[in-house]
mmCIF file as Biopython writes it, N, C-alpha, C and O atoms, coordinates in Angstrom:
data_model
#
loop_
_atom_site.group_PDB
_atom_site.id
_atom_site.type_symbol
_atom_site.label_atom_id
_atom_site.label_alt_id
_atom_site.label_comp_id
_atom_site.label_asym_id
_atom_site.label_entity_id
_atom_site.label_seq_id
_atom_site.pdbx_PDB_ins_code
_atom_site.Cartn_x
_atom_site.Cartn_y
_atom_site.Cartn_z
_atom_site.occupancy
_atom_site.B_iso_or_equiv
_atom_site.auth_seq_id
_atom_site.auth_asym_id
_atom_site.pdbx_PDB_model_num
ATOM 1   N N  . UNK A ? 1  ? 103.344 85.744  89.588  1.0 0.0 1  A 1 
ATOM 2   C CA . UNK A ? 1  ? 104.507 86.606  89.670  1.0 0.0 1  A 1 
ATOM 3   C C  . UNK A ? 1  ? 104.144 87.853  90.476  1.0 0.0 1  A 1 
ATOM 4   O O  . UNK A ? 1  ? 103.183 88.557  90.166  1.0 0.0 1  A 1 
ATOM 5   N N  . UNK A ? 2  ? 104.892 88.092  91.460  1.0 0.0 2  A 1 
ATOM 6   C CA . UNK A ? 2  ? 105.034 89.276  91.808  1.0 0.0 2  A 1 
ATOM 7   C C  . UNK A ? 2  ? 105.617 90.478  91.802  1.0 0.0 2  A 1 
ATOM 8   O O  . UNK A ? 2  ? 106.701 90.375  92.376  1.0 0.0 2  A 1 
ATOM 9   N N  . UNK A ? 3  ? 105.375 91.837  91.340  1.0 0.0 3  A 1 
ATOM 10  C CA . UNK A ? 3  ? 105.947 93.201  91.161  1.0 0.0 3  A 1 
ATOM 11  C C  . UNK A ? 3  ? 105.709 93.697  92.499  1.0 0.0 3  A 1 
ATOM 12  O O  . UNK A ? 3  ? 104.744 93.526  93.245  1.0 0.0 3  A 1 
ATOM 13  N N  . UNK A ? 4  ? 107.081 94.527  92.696  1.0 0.0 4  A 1 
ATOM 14  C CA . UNK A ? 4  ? 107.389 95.193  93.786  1.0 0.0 4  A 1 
ATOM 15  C C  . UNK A ? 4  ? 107.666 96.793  93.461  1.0 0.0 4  A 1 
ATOM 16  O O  . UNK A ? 4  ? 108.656 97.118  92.807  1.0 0.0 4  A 1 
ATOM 17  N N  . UNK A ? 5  ? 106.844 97.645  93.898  1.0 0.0 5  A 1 
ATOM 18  C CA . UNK A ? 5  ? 107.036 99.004  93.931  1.0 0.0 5  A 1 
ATOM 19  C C  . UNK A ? 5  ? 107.339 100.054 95.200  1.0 0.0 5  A 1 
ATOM 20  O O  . UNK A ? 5  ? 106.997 99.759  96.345  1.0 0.0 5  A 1 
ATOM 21  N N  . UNK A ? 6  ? 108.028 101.331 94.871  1.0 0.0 6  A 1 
ATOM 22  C CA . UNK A ? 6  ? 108.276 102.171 95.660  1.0 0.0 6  A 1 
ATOM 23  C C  . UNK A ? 6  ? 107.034 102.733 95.656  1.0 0.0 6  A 1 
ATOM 24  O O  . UNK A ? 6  ? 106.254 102.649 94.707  1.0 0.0 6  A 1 
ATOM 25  N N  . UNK A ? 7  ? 106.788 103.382 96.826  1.0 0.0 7  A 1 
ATOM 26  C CA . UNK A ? 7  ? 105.900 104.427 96.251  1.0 0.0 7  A 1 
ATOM 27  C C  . UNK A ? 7  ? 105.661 105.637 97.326  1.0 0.0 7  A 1 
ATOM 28  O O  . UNK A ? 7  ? 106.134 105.553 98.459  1.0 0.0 7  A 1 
ATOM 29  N N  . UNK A ? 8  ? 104.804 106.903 96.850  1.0 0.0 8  A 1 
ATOM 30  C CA . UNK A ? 8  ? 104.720 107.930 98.115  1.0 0.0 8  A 1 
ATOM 31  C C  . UNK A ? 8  ? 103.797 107.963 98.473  1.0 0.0 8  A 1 
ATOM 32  O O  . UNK A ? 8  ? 103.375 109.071 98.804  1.0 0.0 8  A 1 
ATOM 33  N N  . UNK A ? 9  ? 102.974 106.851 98.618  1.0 0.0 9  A 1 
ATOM 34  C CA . UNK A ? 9  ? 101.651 106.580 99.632  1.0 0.0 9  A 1 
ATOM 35  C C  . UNK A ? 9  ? 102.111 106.797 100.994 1.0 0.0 9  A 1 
ATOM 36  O O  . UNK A ? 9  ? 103.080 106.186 101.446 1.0 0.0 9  A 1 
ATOM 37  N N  . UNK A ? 10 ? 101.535 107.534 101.571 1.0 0.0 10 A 1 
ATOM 38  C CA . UNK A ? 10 ? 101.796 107.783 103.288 1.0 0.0 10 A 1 
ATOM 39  C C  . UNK A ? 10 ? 101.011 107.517 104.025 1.0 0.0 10 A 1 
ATOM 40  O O  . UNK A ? 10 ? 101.336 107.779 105.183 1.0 0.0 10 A 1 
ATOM 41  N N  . UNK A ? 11 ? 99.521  106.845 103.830 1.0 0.0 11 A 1 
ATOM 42  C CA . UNK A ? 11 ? 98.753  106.450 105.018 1.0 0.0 11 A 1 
ATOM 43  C C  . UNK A ? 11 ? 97.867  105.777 104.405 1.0 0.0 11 A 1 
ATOM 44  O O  . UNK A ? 11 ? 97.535  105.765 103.219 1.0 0.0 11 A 1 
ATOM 45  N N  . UNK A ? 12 ? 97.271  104.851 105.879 1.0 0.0 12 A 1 
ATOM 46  C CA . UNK A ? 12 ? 96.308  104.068 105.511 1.0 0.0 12 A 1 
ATOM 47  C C  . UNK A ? 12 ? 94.851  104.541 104.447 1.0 0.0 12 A 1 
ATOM 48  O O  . UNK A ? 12 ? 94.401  103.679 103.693 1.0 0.0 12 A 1 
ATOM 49  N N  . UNK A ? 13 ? 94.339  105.657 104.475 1.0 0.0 13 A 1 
ATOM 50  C CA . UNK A ? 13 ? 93.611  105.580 104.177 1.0 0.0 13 A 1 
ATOM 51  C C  . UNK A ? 13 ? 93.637  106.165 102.534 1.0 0.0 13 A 1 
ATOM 52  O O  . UNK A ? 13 ? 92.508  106.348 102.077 1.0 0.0 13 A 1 
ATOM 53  N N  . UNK A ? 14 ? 94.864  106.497 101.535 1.0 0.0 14 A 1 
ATOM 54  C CA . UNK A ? 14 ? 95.129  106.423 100.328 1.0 0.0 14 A 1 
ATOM 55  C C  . UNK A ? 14 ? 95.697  105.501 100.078 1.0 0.0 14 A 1 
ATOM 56  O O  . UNK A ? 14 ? 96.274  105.522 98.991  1.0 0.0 14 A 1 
ATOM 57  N N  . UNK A ? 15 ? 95.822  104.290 100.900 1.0 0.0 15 A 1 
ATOM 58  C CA . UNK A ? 15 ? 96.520  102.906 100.911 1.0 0.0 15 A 1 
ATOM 59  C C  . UNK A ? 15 ? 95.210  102.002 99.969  1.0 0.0 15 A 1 
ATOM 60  O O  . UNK A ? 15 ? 95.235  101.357 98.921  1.0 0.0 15 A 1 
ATOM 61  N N  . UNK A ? 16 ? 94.458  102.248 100.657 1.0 0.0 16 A 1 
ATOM 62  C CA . UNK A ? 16 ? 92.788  101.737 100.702 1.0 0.0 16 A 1 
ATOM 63  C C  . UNK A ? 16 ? 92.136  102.468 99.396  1.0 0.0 16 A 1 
ATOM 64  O O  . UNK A ? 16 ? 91.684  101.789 98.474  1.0 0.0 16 A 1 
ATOM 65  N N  . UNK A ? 17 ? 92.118  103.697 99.378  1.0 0.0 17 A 1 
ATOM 66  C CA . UNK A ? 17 ? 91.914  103.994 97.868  1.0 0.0 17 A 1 
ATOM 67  C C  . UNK A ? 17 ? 92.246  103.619 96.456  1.0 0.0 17 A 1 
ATOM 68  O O  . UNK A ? 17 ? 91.570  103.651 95.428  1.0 0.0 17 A 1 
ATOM 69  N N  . UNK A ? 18 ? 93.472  103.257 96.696  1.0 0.0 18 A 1 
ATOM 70  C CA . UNK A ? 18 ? 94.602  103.040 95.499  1.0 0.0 18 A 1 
ATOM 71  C C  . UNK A ? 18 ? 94.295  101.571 95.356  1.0 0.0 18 A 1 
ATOM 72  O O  . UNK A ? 18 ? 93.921  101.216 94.238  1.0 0.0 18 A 1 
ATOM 73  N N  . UNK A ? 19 ? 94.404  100.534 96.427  1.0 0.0 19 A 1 
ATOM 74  C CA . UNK A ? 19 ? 94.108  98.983  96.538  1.0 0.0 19 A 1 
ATOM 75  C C  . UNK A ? 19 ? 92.226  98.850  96.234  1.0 0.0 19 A 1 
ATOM 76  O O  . UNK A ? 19 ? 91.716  97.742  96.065  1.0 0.0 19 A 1 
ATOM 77  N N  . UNK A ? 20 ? 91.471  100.018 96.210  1.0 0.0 20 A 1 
ATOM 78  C CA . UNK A ? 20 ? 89.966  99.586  95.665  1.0 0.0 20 A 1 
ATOM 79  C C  . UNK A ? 20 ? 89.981  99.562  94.077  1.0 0.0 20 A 1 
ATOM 80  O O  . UNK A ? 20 ? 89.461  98.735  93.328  1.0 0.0 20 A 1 
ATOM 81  N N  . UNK A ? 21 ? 90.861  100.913 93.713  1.0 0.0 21 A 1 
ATOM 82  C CA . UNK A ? 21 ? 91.206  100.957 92.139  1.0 0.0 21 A 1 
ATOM 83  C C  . UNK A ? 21 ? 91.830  99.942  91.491  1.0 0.0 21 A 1 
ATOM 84  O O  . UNK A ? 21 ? 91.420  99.514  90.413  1.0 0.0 21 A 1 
ATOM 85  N N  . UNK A ? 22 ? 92.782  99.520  92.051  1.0 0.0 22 A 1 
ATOM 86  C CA . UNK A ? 22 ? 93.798  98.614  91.249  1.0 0.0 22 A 1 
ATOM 87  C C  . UNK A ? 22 ? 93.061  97.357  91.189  1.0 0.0 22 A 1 
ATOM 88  O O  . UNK A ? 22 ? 93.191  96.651  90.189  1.0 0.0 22 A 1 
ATOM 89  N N  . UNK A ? 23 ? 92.190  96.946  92.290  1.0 0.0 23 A 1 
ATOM 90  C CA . UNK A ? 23 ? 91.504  95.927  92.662  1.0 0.0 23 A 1 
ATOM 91  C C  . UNK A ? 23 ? 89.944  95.914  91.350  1.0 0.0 23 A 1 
ATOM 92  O O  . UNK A ? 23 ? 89.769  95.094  90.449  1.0 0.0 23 A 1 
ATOM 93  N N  . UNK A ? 24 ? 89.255  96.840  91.631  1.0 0.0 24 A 1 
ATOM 94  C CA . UNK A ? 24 ? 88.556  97.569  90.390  1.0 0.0 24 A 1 
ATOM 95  C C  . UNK A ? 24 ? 88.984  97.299  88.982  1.0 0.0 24 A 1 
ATOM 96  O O  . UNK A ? 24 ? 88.340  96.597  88.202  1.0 0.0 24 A 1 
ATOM 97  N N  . UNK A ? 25 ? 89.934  97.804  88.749  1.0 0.0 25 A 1 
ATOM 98  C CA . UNK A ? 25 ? 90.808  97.928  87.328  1.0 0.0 25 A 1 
ATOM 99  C C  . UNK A ? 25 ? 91.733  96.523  86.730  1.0 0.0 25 A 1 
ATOM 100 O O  . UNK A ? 25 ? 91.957  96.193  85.565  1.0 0.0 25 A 1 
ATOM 101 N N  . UNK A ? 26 ? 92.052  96.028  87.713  1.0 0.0 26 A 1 
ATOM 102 C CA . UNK A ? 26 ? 92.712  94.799  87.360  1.0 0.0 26 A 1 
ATOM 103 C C  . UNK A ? 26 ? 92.349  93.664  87.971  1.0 0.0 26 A 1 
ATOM 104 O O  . UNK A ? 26 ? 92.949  93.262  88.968  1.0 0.0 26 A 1 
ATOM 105 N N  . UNK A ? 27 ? 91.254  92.983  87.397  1.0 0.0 27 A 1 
ATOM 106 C CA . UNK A ? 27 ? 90.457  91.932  88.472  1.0 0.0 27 A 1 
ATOM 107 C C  . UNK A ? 27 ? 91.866  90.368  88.731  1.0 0.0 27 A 1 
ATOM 108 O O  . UNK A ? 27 ? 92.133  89.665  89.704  1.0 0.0 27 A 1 
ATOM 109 N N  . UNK A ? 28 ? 92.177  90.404  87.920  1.0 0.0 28 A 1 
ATOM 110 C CA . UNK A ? 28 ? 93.343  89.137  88.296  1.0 0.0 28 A 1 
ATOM 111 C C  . UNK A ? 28 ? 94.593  89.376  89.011  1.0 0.0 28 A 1 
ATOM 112 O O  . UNK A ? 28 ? 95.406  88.465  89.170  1.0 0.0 28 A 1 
ATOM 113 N N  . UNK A ? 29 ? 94.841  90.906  89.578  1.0 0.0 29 A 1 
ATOM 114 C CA . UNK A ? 29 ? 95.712  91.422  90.431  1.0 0.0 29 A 1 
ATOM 115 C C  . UNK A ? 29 ? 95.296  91.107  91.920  1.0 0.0 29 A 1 
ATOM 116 O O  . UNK A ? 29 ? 94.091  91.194  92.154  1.0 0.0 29 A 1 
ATOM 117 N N  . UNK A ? 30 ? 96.044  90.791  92.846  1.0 0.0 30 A 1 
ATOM 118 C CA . UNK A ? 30 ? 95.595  91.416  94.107  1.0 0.0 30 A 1 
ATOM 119 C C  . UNK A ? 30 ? 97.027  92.027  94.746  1.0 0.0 30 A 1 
ATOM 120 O O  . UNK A ? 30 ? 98.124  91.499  94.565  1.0 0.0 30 A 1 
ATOM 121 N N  . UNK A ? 31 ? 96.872  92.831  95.264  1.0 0.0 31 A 1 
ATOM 122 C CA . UNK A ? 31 ? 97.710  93.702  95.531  1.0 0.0 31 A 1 
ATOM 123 C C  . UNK A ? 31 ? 97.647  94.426  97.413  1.0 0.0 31 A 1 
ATOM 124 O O  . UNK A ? 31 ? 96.589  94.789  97.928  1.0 0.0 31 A 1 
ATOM 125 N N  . UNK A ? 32 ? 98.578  94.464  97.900  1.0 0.0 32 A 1 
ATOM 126 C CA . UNK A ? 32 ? 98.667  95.356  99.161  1.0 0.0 32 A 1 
ATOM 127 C C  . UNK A ? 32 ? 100.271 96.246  99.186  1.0 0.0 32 A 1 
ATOM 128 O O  . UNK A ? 32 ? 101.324 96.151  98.555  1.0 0.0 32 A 1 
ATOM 129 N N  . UNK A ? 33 ? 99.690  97.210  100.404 1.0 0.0 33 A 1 
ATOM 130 C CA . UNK A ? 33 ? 100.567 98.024  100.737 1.0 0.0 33 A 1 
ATOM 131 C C  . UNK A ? 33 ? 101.652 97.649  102.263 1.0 0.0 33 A 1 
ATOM 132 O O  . UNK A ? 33 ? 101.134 97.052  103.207 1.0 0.0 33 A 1 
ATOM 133 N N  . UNK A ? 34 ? 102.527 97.901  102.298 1.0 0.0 34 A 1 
ATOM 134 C CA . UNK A ? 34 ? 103.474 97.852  103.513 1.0 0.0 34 A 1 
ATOM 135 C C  . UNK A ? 34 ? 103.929 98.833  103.610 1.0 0.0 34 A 1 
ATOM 136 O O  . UNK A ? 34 ? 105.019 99.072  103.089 1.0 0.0 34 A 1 
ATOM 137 N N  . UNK A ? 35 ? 103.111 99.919  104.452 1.0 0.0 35 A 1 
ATOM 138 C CA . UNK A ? 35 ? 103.490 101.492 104.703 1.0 0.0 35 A 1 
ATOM 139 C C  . UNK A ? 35 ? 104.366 101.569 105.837 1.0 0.0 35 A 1 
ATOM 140 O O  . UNK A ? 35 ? 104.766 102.655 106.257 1.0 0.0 35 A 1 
ATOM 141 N N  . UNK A ? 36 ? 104.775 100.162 106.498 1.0 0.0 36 A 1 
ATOM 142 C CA . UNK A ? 36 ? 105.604 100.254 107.598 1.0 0.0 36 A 1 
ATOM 143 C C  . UNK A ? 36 ? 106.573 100.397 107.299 1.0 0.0 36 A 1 
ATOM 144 O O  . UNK A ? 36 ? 107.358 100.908 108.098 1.0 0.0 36 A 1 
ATOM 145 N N  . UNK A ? 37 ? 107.202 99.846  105.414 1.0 0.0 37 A 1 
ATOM 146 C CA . UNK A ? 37 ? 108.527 99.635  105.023 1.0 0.0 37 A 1 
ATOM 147 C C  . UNK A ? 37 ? 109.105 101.319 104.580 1.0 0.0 37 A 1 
ATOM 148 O O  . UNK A ? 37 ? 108.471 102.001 103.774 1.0 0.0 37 A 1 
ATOM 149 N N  . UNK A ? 38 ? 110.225 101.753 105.167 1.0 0.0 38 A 1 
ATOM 150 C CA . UNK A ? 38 ? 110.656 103.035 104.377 1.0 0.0 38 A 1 
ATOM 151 C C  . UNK A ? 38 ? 110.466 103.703 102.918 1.0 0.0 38 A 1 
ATOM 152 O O  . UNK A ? 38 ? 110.513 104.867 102.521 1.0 0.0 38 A 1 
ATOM 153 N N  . UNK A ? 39 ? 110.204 102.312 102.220 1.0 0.0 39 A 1 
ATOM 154 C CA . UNK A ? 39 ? 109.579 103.020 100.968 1.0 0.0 39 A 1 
ATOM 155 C C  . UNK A ? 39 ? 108.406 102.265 100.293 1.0 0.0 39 A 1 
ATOM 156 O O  . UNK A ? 39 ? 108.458 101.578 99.273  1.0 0.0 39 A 1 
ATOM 157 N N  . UNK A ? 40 ? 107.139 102.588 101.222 1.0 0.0 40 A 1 
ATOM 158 C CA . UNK A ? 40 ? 105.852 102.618 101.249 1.0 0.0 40 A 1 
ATOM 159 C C  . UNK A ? 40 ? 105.479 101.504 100.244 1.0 0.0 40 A 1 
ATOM 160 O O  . UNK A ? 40 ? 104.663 101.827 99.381  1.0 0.0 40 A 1 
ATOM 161 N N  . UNK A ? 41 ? 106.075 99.924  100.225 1.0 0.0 41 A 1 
ATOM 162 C CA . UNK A ? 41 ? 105.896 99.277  99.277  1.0 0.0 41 A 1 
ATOM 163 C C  . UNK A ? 41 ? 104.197 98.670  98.746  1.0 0.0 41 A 1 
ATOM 164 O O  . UNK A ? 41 ? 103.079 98.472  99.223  1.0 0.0 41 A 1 
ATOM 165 N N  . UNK A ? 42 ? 104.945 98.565  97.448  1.0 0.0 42 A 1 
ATOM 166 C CA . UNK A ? 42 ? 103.333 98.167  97.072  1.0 0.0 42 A 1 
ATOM 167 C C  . UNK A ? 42 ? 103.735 96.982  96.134  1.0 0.0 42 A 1 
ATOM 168 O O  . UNK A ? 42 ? 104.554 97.068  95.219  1.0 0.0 42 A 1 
ATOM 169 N N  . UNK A ? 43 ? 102.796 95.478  96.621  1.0 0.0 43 A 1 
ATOM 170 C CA . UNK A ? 43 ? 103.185 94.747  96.030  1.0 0.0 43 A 1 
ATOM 171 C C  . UNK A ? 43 ? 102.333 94.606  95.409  1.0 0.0 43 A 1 
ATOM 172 O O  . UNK A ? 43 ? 101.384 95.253  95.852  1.0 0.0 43 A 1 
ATOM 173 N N  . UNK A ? 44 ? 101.996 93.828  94.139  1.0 0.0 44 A 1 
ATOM 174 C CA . UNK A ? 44 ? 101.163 92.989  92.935  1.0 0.0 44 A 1 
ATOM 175 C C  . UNK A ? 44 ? 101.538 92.184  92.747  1.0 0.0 44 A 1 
ATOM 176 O O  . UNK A ? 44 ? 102.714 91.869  92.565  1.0 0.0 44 A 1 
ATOM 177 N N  . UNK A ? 45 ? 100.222 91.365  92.736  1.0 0.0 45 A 1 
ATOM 178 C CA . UNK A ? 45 ? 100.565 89.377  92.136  1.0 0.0 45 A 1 
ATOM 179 C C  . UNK A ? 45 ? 99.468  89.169  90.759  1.0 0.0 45 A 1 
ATOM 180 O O  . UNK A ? 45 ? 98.379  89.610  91.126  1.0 0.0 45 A 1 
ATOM 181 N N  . UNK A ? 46 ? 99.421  88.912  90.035  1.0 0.0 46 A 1 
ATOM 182 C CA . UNK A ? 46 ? 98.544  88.191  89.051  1.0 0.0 46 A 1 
ATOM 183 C C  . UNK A ? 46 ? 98.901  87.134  89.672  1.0 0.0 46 A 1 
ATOM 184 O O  . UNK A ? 46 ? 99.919  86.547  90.036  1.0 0.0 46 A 1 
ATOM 185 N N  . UNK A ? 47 ? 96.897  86.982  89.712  1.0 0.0 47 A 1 
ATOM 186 C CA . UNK A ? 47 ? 96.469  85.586  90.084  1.0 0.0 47 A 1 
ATOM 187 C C  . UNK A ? 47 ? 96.419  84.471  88.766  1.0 0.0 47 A 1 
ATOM 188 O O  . UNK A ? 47 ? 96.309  83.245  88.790  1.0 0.0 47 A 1 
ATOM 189 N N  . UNK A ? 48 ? 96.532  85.328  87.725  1.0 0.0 48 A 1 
ATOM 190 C CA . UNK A ? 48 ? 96.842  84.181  86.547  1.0 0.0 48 A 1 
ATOM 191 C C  . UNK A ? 48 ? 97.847  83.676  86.148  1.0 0.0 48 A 1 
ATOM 192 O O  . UNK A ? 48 ? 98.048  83.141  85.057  1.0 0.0 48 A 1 
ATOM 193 N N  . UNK A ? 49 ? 98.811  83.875  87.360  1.0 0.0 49 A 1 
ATOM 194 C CA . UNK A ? 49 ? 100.641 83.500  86.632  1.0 0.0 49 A 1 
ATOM 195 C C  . UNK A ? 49 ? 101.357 84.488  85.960  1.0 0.0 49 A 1 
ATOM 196 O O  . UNK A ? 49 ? 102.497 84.950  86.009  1.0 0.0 49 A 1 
ATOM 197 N N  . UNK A ? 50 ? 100.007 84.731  85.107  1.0 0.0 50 A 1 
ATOM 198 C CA . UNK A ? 50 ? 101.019 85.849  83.791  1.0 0.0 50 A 1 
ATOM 199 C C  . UNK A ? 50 ? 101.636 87.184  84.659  1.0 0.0 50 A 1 
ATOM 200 O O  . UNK A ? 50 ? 101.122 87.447  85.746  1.0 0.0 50 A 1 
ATOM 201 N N  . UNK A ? 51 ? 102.513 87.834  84.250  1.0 0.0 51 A 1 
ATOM 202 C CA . UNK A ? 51 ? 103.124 88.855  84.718  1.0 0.0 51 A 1 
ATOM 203 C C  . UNK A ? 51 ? 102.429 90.270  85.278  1.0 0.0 51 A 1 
ATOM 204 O O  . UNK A ? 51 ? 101.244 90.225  84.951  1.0 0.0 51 A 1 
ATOM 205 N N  . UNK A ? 52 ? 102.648 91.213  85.825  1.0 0.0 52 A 1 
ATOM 206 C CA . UNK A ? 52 ? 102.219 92.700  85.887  1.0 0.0 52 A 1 
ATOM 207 C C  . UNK A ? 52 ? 102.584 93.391  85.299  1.0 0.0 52 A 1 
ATOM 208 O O  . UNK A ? 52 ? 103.772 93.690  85.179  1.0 0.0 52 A 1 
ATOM 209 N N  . UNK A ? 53 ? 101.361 94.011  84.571  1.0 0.0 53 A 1 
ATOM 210 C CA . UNK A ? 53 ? 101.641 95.052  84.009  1.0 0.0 53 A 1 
ATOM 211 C C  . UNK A ? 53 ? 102.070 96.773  84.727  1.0 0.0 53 A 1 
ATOM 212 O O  . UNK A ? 53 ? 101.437 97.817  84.880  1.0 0.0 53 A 1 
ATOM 213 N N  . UNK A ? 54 ? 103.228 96.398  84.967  1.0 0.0 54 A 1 
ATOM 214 C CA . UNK A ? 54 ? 103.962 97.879  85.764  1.0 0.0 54 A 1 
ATOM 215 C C  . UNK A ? 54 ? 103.556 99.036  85.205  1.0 0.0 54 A 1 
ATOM 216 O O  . UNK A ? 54 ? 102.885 99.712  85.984  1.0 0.0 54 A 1 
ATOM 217 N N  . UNK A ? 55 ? 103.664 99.359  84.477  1.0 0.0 55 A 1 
ATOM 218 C CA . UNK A ? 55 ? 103.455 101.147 83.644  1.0 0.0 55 A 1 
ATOM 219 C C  . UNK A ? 55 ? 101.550 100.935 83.578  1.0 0.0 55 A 1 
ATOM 220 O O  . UNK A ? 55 ? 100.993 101.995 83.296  1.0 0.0 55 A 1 
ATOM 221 N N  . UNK A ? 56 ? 100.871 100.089 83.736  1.0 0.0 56 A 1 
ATOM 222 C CA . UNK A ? 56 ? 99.601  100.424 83.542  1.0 0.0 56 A 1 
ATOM 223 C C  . UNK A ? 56 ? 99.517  100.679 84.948  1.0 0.0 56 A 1 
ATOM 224 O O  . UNK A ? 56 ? 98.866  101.700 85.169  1.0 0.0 56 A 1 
ATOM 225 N N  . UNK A ? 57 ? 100.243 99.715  86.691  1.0 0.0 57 A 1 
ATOM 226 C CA . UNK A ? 57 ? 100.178 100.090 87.669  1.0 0.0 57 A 1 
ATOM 227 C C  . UNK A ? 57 ? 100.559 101.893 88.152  1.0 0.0 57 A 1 
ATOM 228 O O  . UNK A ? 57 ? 99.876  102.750 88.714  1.0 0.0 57 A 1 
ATOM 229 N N  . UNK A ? 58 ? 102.129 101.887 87.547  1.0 0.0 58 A 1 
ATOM 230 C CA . UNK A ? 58 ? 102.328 103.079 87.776  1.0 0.0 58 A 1 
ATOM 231 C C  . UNK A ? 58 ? 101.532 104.265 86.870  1.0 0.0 58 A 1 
ATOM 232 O O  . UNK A ? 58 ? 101.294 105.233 87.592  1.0 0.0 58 A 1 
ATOM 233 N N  . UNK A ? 59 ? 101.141 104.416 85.730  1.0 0.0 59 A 1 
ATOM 234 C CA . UNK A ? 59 ? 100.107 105.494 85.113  1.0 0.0 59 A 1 
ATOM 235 C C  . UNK A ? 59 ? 98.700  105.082 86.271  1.0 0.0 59 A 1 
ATOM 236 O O  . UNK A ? 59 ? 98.216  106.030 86.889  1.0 0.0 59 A 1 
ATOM 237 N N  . UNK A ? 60 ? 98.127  103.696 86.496  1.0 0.0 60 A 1 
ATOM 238 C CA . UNK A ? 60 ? 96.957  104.488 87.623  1.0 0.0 60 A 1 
ATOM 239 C C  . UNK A ? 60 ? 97.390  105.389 89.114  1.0 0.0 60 A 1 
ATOM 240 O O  . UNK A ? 60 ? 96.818  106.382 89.564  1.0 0.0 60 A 1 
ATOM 241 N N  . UNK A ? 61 ? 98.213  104.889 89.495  1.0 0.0 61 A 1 
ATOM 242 C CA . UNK A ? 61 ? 98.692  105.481 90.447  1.0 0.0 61 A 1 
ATOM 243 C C  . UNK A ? 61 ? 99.044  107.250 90.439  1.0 0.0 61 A 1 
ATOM 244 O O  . UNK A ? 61 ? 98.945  108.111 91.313  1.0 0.0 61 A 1 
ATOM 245 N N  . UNK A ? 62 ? 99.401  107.272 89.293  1.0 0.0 62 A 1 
ATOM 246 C CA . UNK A ? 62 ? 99.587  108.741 88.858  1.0 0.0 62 A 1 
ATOM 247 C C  . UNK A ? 62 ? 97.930  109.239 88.468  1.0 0.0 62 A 1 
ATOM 248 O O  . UNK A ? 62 ? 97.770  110.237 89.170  1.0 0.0 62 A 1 
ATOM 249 N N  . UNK A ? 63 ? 97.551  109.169 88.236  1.0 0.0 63 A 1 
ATOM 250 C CA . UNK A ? 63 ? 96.042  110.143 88.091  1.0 0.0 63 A 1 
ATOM 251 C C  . UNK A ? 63 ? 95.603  110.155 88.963  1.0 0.0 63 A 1 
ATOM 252 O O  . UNK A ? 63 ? 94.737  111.008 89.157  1.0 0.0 63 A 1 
ATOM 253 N N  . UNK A ? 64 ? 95.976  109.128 90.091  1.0 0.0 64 A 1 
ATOM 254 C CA . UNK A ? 64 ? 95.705  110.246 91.727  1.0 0.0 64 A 1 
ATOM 255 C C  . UNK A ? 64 ? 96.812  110.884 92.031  1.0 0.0 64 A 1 
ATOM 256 O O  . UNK A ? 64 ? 96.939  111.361 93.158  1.0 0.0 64 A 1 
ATOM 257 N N  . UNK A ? 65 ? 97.536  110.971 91.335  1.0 0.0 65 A 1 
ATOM 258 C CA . UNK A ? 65 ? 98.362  112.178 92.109  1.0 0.0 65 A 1 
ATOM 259 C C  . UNK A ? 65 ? 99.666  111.260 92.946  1.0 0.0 65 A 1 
ATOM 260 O O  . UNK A ? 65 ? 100.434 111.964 93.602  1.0 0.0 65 A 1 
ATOM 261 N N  . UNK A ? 66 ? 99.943  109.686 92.944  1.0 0.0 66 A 1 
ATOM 262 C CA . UNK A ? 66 ? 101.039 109.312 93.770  1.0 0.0 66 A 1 
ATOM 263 C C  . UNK A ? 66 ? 101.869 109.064 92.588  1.0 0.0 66 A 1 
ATOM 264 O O  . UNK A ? 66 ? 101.566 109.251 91.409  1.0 0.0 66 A 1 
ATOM 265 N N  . UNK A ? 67 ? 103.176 108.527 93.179  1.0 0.0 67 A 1 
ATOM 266 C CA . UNK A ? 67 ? 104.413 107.997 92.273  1.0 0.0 67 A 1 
ATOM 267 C C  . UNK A ? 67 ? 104.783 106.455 92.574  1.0 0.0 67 A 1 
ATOM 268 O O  . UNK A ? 67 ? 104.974 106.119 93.743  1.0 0.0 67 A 1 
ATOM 269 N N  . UNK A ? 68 ? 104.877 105.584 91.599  1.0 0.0 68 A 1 
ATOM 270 C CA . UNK A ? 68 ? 105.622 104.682 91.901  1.0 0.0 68 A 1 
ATOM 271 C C  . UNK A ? 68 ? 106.569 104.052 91.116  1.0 0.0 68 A 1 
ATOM 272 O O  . UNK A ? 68 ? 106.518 104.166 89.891  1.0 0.0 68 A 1 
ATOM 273 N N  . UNK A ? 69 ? 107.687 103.205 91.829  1.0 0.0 69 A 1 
ATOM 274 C CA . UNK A ? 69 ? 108.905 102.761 91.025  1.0 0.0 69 A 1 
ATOM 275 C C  . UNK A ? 69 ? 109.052 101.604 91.205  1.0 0.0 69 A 1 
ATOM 276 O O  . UNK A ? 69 ? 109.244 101.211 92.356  1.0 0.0 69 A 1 
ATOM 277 N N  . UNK A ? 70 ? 109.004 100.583 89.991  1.0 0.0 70 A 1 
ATOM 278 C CA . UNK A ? 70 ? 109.306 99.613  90.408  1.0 0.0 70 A 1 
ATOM 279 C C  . UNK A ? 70 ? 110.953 99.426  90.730  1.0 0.0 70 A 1 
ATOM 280 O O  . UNK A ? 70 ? 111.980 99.875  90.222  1.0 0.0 70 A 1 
ATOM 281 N N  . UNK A ? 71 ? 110.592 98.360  92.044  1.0 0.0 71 A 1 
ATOM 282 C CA . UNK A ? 71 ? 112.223 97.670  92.551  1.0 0.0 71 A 1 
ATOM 283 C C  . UNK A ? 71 ? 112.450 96.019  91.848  1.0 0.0 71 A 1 
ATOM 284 O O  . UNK A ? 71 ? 113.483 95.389  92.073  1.0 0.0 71 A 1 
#
């Protein structure tokens, strides 16, 4: 399954920070950014089928300091 988020990541290189953490923190996630899309999407897949956990995505995202919403 995949979760789709907004978010206020603005460049590659807190793109890359955020995707080492989440990658780090949630080993059955893999996850990327599409900073080309107007609202800086960030997708997640569990590689185990089972669902994403959104509010554990969006609380890491917040202790660096970004925002995200899921769509």
């Amino acid at each position: 399954m995949v979760t789709v988020f907004k978010t206020n990541v603005r460049n590659a290189k807190q793109a890359r920070r955020l995707l080492k953490e989440i990658h780090l923190h949630f080993k059955a996630y893999r996850a990327n950014f599409d900073l080309e899309d107007i609202d800086n999407i960030l997708r997640v897949a569990c590689t185990e089928g089972g669902p994403v956990e959104s509010a554990a995505i969006k609380n890491l995202l917040q202790r660096f300091g970004f925002l995200a919403e899921t769509l």
